[in-house]
HTML snippet that shows the backbone in 3Dmol.js (N, CA, C, O; Angstrom):
<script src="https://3Dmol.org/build/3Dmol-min.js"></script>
<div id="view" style="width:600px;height:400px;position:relative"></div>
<script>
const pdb = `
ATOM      1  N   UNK A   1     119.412  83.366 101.545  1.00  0.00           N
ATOM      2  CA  UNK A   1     119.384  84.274 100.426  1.00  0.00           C
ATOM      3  C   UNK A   1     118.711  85.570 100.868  1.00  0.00           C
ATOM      4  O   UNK A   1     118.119  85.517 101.946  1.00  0.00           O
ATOM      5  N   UNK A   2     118.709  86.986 100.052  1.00  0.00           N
ATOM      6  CA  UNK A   2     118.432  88.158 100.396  1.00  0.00           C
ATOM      7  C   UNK A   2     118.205  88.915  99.441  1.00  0.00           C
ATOM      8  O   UNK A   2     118.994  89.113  98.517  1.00  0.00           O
ATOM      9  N   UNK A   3     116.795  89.561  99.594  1.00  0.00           N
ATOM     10  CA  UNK A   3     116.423  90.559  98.382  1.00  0.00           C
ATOM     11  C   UNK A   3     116.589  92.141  98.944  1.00  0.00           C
ATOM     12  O   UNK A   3     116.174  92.465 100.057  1.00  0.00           O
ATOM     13  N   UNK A   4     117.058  92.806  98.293  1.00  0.00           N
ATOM     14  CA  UNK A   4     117.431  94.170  98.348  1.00  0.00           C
ATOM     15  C   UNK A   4     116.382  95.100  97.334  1.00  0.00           C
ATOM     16  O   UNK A   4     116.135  94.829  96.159  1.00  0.00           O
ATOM     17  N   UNK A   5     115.722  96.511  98.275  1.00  0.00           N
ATOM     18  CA  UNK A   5     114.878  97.020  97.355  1.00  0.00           C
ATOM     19  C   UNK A   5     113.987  97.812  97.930  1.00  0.00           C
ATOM     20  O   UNK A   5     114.429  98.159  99.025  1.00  0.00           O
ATOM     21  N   UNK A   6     113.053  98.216  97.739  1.00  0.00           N
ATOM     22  CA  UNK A   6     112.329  98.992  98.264  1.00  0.00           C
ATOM     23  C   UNK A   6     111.007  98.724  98.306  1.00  0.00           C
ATOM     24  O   UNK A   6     110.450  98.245  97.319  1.00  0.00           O
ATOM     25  N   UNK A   7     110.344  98.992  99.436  1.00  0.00           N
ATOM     26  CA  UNK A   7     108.866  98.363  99.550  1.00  0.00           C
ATOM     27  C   UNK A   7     107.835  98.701  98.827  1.00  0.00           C
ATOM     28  O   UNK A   7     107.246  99.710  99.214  1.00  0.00           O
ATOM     29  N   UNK A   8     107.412  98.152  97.856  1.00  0.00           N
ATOM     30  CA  UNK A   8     106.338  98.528  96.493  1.00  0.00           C
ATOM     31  C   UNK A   8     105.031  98.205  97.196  1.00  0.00           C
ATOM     32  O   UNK A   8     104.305  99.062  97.701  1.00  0.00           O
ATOM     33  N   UNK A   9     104.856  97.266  97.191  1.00  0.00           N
ATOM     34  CA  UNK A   9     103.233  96.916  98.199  1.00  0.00           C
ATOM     35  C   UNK A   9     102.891  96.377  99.073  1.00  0.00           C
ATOM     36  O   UNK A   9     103.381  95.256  99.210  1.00  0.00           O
ATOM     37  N   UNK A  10     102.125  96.738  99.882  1.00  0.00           N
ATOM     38  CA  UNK A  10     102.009  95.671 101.449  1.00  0.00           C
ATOM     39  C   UNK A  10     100.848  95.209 101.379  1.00  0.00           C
ATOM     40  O   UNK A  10     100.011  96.102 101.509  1.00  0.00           O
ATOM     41  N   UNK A  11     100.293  93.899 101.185  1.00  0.00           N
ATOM     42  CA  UNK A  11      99.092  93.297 101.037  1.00  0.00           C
ATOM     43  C   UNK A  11      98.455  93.127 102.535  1.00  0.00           C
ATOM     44  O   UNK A  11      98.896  93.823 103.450  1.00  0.00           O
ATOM     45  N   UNK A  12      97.572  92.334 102.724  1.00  0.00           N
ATOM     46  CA  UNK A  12      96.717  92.412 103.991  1.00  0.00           C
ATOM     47  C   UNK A  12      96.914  91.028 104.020  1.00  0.00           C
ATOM     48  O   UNK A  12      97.354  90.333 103.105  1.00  0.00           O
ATOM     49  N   UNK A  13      96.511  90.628 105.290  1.00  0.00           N
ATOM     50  CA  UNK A  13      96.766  89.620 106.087  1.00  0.00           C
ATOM     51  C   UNK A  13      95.555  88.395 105.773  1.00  0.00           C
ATOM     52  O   UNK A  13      94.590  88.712 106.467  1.00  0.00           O
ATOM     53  N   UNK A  14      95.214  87.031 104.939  1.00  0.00           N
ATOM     54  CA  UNK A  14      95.056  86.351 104.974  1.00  0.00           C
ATOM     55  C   UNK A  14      95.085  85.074 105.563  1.00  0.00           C
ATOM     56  O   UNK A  14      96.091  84.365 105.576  1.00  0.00           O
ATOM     57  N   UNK A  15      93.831  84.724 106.125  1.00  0.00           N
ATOM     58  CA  UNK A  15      93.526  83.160 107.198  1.00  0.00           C
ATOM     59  C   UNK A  15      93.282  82.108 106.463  1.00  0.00           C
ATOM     60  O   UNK A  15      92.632  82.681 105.589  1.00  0.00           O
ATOM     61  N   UNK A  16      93.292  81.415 106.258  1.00  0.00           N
ATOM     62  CA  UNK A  16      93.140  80.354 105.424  1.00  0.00           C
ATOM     63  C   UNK A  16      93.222  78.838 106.552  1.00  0.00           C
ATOM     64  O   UNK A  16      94.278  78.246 106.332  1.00  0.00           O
ATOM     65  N   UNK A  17      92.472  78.223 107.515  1.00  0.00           N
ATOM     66  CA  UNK A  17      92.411  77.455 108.422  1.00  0.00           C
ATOM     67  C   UNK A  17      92.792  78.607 109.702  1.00  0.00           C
ATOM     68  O   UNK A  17      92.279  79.642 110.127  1.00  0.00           O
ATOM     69  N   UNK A  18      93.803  77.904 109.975  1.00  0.00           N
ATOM     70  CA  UNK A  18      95.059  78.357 111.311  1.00  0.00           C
ATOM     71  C   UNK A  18      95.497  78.926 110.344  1.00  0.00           C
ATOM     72  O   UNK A  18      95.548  80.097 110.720  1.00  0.00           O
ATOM     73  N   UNK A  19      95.853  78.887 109.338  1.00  0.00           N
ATOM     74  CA  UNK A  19      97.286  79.733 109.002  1.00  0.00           C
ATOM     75  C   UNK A  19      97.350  81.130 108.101  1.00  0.00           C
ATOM     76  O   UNK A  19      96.636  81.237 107.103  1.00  0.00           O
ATOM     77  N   UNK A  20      98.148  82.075 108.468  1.00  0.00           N
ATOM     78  CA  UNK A  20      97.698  83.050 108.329  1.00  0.00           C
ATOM     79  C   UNK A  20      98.730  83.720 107.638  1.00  0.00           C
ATOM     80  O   UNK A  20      99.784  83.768 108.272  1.00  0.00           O
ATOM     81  N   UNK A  21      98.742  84.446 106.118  1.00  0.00           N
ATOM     82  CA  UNK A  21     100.225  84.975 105.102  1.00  0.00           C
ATOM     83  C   UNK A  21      99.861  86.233 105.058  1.00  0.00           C
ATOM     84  O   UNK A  21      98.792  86.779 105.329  1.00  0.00           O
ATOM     85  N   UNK A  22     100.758  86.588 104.727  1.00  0.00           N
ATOM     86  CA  UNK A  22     100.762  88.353 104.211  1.00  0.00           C
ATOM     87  C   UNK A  22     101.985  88.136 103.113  1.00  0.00           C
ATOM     88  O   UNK A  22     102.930  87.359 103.246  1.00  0.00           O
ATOM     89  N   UNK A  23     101.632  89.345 101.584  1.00  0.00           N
ATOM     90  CA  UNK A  23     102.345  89.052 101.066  1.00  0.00           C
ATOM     91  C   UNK A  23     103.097  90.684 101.171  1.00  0.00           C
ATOM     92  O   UNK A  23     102.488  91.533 101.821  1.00  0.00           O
ATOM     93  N   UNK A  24     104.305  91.020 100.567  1.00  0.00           N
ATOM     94  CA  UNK A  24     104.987  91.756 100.508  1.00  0.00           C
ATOM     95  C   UNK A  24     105.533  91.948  99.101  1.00  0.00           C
ATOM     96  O   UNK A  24     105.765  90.993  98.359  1.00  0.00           O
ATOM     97  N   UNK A  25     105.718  93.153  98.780  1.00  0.00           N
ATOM     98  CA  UNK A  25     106.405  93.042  96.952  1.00  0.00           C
ATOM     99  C   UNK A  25     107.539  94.116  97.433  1.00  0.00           C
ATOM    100  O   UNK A  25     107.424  94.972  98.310  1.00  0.00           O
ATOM    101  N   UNK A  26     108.685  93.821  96.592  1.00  0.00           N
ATOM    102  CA  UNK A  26     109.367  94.876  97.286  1.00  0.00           C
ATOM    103  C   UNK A  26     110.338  94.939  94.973  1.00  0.00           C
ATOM    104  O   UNK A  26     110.609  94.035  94.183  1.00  0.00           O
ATOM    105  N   UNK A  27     110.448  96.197  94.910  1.00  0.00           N
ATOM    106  CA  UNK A  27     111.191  96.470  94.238  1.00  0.00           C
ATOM    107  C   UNK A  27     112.718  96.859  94.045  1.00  0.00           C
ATOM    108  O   UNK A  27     113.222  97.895  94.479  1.00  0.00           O
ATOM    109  N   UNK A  28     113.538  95.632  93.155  1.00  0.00           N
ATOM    110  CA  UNK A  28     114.910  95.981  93.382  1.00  0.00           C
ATOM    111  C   UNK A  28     115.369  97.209  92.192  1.00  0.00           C
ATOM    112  O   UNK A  28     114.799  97.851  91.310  1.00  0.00           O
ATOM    113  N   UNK A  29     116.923  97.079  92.831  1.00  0.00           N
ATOM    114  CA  UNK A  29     117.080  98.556  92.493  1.00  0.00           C
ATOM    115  C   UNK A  29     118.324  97.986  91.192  1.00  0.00           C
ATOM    116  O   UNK A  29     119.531  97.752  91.250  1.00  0.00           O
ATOM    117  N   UNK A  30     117.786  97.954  90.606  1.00  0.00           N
ATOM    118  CA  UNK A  30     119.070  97.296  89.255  1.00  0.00           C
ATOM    119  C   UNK A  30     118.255  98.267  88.049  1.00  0.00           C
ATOM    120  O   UNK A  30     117.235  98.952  88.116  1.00  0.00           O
ATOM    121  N   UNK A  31     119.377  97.926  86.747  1.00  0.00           N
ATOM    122  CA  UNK A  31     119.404  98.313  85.567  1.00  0.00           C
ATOM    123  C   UNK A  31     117.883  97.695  85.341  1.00  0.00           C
ATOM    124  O   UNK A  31     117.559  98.132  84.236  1.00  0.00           O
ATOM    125  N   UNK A  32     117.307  97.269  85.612  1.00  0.00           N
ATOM    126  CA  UNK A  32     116.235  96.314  84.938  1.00  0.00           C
ATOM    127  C   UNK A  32     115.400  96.082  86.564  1.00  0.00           C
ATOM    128  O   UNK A  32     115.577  95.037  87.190  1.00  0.00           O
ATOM    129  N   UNK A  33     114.590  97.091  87.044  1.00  0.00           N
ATOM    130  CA  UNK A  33     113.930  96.555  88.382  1.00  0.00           C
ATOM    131  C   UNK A  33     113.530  95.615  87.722  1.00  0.00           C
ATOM    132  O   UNK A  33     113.432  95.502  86.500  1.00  0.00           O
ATOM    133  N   UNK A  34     113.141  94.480  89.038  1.00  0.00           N
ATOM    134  CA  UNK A  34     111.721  93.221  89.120  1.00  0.00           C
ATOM    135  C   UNK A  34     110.996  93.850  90.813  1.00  0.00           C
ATOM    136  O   UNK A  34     111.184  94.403  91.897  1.00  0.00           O
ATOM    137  N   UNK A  35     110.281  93.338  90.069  1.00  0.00           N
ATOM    138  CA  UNK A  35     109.347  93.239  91.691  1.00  0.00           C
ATOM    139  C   UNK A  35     108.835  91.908  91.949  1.00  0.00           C
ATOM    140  O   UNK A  35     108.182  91.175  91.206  1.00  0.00           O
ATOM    141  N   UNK A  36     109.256  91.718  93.165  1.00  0.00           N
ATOM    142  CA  UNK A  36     109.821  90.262  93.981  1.00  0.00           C
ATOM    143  C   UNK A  36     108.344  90.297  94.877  1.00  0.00           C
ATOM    144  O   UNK A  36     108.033  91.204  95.649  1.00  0.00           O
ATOM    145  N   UNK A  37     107.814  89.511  94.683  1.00  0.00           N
ATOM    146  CA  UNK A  37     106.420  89.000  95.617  1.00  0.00           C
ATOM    147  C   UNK A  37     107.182  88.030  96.513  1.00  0.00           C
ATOM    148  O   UNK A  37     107.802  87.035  96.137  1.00  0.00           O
ATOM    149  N   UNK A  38     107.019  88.530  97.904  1.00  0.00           N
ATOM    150  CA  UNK A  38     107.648  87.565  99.167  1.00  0.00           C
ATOM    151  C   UNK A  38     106.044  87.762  99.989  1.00  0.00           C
ATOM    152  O   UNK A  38     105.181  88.636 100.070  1.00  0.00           O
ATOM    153  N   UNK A  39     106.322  86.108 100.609  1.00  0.00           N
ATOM    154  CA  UNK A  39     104.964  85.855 101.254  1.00  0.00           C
ATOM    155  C   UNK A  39     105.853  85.693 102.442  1.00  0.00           C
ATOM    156  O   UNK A  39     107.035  85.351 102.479  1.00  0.00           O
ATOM    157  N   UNK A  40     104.765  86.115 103.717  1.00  0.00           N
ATOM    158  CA  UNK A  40     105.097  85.723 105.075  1.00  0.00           C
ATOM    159  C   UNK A  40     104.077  85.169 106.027  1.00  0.00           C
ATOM    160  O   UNK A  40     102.888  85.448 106.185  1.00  0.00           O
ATOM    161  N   UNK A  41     104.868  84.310 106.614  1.00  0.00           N
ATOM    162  CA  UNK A  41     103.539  83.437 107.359  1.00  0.00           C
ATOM    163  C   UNK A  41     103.395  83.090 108.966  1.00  0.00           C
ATOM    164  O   UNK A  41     104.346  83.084 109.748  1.00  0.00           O
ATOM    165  N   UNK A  42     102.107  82.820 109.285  1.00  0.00           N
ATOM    166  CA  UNK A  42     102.184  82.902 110.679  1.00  0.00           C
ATOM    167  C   UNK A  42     102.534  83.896 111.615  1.00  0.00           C
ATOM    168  O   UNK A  42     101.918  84.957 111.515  1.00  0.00           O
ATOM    169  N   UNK A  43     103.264  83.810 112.378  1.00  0.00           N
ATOM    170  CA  UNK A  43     104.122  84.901 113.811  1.00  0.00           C
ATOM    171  C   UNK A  43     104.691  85.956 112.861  1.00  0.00           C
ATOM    172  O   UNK A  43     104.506  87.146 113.117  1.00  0.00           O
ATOM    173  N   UNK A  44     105.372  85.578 111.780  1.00  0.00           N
ATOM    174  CA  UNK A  44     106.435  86.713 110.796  1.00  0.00           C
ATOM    175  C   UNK A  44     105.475  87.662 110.202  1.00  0.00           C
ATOM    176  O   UNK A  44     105.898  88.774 109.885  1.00  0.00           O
ATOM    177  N   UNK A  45     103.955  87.296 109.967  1.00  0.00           N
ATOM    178  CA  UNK A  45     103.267  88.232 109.121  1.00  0.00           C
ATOM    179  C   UNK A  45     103.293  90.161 109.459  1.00  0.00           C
ATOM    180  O   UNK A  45     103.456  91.194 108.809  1.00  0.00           O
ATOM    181  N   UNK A  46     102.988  89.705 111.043  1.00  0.00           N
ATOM    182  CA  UNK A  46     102.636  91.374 111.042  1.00  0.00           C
ATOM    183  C   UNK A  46     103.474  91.506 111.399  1.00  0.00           C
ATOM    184  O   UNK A  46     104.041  92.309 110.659  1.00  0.00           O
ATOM    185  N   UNK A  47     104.605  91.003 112.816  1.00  0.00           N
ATOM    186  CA  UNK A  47     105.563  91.524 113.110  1.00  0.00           C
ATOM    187  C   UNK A  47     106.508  92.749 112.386  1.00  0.00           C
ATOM    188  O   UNK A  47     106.747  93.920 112.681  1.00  0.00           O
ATOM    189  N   UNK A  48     106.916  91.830 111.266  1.00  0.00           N
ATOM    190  CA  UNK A  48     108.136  92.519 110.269  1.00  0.00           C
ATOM    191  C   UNK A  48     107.389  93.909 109.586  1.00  0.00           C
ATOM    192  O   UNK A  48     107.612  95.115 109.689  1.00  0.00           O
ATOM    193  N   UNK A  49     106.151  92.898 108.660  1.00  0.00           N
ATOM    194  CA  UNK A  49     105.478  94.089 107.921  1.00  0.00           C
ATOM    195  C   UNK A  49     104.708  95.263 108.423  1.00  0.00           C
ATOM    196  O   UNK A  49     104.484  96.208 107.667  1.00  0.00           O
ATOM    197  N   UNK A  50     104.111  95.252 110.188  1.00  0.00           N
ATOM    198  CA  UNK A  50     103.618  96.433 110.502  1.00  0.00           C
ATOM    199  C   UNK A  50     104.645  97.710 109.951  1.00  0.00           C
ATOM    200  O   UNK A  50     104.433  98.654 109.189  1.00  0.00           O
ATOM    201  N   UNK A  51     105.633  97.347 110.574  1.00  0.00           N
ATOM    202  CA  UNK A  51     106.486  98.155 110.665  1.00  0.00           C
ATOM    203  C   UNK A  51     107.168  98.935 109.539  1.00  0.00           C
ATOM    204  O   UNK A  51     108.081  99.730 109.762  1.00  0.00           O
ATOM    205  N   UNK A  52     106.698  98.682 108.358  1.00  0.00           N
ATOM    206  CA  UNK A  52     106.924  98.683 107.145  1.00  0.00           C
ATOM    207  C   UNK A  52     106.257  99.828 106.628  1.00  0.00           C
ATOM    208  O   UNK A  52     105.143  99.999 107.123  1.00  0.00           O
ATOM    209  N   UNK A  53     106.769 101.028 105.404  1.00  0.00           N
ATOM    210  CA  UNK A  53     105.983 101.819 104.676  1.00  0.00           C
ATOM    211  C   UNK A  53     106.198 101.580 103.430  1.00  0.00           C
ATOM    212  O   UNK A  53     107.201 100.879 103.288  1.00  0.00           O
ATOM    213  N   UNK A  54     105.505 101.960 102.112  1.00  0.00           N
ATOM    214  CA  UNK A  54     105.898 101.886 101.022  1.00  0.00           C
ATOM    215  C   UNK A  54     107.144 103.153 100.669  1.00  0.00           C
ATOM    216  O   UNK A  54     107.260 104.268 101.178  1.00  0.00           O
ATOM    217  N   UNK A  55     107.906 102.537  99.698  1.00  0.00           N
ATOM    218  CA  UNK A  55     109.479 103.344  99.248  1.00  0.00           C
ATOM    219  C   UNK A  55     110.265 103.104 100.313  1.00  0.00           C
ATOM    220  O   UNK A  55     111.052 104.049 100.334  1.00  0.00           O
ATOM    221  N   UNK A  56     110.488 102.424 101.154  1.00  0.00           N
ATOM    222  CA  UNK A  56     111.363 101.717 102.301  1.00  0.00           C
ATOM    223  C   UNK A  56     112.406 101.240 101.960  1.00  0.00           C
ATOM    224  O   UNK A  56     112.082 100.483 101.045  1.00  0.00           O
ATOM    225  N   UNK A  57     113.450 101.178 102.086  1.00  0.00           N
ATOM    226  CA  UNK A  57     114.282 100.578 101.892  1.00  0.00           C
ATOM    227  C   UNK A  57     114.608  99.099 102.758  1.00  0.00           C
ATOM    228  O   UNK A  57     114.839  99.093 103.967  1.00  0.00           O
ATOM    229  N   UNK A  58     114.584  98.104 102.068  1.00  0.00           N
ATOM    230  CA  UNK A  58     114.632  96.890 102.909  1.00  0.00           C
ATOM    231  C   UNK A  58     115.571  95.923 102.414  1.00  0.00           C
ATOM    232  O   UNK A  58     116.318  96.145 101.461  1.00  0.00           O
ATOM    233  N   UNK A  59     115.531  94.812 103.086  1.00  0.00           N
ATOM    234  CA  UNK A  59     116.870  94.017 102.782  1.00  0.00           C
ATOM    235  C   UNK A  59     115.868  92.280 103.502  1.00  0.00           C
ATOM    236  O   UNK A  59     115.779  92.001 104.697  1.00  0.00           O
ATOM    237  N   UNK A  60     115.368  91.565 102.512  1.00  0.00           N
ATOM    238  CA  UNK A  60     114.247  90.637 102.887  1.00  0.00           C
ATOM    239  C   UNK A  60     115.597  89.332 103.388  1.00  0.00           C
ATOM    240  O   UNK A  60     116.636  89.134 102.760  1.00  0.00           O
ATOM    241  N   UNK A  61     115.244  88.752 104.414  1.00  0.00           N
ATOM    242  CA  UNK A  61     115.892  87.195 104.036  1.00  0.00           C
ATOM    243  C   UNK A  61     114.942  86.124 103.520  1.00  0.00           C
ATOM    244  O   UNK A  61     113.780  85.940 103.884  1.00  0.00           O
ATOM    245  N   UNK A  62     115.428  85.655 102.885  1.00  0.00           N
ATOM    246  CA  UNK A  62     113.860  84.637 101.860  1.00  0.00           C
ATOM    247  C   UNK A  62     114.608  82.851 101.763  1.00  0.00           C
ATOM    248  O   UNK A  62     115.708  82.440 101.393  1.00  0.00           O
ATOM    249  N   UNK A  63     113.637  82.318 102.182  1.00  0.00           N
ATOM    250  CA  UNK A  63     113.762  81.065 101.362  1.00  0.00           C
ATOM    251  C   UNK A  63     113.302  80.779 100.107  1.00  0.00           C
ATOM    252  O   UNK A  63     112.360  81.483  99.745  1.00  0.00           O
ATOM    253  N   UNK A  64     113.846  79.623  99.030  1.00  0.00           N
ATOM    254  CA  UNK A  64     113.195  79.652  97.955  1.00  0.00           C
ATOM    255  C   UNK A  64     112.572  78.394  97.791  1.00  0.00           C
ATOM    256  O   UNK A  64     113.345  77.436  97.778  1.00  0.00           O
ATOM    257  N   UNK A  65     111.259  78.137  97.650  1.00  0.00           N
ATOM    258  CA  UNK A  65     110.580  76.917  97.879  1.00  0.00           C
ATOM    259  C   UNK A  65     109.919  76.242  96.453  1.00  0.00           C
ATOM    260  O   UNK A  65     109.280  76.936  95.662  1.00  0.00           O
ATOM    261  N   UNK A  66     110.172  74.778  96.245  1.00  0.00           N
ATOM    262  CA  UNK A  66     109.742  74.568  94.896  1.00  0.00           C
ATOM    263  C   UNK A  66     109.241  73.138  94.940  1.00  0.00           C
ATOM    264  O   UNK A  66     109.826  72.248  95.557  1.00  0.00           O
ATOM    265  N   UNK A  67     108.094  72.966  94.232  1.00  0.00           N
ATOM    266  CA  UNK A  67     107.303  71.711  94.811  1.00  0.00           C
ATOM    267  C   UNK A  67     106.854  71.115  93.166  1.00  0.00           C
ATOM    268  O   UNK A  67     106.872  71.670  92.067  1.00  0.00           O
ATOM    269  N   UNK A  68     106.541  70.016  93.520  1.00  0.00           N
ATOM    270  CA  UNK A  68     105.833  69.354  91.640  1.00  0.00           C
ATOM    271  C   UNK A  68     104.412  68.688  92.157  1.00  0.00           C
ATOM    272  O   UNK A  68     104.293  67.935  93.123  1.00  0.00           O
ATOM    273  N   UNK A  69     103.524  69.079  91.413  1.00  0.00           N
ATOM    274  CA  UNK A  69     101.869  68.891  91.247  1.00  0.00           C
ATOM    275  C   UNK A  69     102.334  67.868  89.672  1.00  0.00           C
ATOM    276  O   UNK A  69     103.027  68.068  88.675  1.00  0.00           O
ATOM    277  N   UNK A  70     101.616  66.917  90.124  1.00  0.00           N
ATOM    278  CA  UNK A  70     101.324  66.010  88.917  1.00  0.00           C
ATOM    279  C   UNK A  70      99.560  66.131  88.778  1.00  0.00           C
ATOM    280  O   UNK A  70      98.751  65.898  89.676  1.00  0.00           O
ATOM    281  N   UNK A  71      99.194  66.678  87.016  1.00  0.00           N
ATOM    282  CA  UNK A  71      97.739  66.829  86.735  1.00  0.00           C
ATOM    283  C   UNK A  71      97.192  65.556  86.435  1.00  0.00           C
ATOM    284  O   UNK A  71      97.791  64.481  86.382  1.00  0.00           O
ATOM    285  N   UNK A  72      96.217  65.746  86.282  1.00  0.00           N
ATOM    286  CA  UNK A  72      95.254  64.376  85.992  1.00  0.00           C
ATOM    287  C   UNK A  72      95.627  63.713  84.824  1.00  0.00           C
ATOM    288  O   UNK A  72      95.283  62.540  84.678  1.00  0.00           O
ATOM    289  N   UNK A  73      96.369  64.368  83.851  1.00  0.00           N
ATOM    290  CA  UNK A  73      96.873  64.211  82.656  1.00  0.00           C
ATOM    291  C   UNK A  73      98.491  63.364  82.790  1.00  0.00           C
ATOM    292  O   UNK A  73      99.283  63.030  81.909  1.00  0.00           O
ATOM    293  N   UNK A  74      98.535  63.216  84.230  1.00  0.00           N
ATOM    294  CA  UNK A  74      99.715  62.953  84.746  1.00  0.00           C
ATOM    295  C   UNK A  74     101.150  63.983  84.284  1.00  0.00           C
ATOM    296  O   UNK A  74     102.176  63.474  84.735  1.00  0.00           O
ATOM    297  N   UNK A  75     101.319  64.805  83.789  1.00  0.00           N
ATOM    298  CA  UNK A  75     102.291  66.004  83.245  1.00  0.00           C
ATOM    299  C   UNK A  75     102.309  66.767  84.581  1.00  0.00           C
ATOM    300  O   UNK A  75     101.353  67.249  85.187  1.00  0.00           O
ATOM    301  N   UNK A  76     103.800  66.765  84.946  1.00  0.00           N
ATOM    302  CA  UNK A  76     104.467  67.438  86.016  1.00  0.00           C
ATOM    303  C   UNK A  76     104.507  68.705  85.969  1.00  0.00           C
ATOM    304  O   UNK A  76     105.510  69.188  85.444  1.00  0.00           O
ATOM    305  N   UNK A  77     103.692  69.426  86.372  1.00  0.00           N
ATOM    306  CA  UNK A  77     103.977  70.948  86.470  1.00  0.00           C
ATOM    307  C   UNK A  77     104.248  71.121  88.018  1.00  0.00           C
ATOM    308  O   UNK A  77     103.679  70.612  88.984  1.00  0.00           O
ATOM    309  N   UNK A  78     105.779  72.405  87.895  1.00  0.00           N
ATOM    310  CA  UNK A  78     106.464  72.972  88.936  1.00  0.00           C
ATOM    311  C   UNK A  78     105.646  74.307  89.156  1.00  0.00           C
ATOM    312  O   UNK A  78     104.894  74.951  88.424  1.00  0.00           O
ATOM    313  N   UNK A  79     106.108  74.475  90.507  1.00  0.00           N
ATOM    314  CA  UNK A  79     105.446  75.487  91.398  1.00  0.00           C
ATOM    315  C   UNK A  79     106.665  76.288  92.316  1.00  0.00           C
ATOM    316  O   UNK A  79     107.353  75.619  93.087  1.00  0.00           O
ATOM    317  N   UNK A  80     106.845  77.532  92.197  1.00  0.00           N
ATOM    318  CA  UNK A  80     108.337  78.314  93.178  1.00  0.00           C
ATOM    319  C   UNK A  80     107.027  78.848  94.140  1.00  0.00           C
ATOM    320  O   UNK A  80     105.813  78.723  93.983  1.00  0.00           O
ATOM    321  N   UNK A  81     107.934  79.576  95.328  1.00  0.00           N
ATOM    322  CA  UNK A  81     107.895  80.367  96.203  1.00  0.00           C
ATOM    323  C   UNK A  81     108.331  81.011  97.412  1.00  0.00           C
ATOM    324  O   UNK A  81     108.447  80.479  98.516  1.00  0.00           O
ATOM    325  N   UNK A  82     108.551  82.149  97.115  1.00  0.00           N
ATOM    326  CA  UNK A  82     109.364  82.990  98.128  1.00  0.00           C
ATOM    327  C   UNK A  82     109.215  83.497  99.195  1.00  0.00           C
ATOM    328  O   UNK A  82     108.848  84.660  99.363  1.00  0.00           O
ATOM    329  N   UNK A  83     109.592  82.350 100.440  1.00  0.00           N
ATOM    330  CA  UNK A  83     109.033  82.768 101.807  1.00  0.00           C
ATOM    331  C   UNK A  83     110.172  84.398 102.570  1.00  0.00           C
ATOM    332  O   UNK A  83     111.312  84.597 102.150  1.00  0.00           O
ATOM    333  N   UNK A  84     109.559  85.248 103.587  1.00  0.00           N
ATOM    334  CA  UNK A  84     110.044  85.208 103.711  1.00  0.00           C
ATOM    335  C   UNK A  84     110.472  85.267 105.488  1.00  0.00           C
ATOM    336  O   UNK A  84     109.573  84.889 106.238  1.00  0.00           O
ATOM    337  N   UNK A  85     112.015  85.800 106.252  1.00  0.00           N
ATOM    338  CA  UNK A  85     111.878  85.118 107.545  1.00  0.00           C
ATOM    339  C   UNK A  85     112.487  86.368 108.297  1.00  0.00           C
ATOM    340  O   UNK A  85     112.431  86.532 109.515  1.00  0.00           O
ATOM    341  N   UNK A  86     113.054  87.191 107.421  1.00  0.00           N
ATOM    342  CA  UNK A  86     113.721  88.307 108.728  1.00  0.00           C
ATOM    343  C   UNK A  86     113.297  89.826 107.467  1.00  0.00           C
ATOM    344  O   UNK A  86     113.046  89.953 106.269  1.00  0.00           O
ATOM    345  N   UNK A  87     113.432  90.680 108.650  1.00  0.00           N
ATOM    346  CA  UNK A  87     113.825  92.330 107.373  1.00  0.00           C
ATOM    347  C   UNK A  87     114.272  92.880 108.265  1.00  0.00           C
ATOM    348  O   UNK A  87     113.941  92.990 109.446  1.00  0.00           O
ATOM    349  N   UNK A  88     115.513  93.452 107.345  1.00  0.00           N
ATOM    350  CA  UNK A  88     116.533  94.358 107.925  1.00  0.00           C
ATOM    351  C   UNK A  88     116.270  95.814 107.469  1.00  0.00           C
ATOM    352  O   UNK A  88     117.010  96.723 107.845  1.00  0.00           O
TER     353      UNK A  88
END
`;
const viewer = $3Dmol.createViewer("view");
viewer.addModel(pdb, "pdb");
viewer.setStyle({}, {cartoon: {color: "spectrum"}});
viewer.zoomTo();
viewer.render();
</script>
């Protein structure tokens, strides 16, 4: 999958153990923008995003990731998230 749009914010680079995200927001260009929070992780963090300015035009490839947390209450609450792996 692929988000189209322009680069709204470039967050900073977070460690958390070994592992290390950066998030990215990029704004699409429709009747109705959204702004798409894509996280990147590990090797992909700085690579892609150094290179990056805000109002950029970009083209993200993303996975879409979705997981279930059961609470103590036992009630299934879902969780998304948008990795992402290349920018064009």
């Amino acid at each position: 999958m692929e988000v189209a749009g322009k680069v709204h914010k470039i967050g900073n680079s977070e460690t958390k153990g070994n592992y290390e995200k950066r998030e990215l927001v990029v704004k699409t260009d429709e009747q109705y923008p959204q702004l798409i929070s894509i996280e990147f992780g590990q090797g992909k963090c700085n690579e892609y995003i150094d290179k990056l300015s805000i109002g950029q035009n970009v083209t993200i490839g993303i996975n879409l990731r979705g997981r279930e947390w059961v609470n103590p209450q036992g009630e299934s609450v879902y969780f998304n998230s948008i990795n992402g792996w290349s920018v064009k």
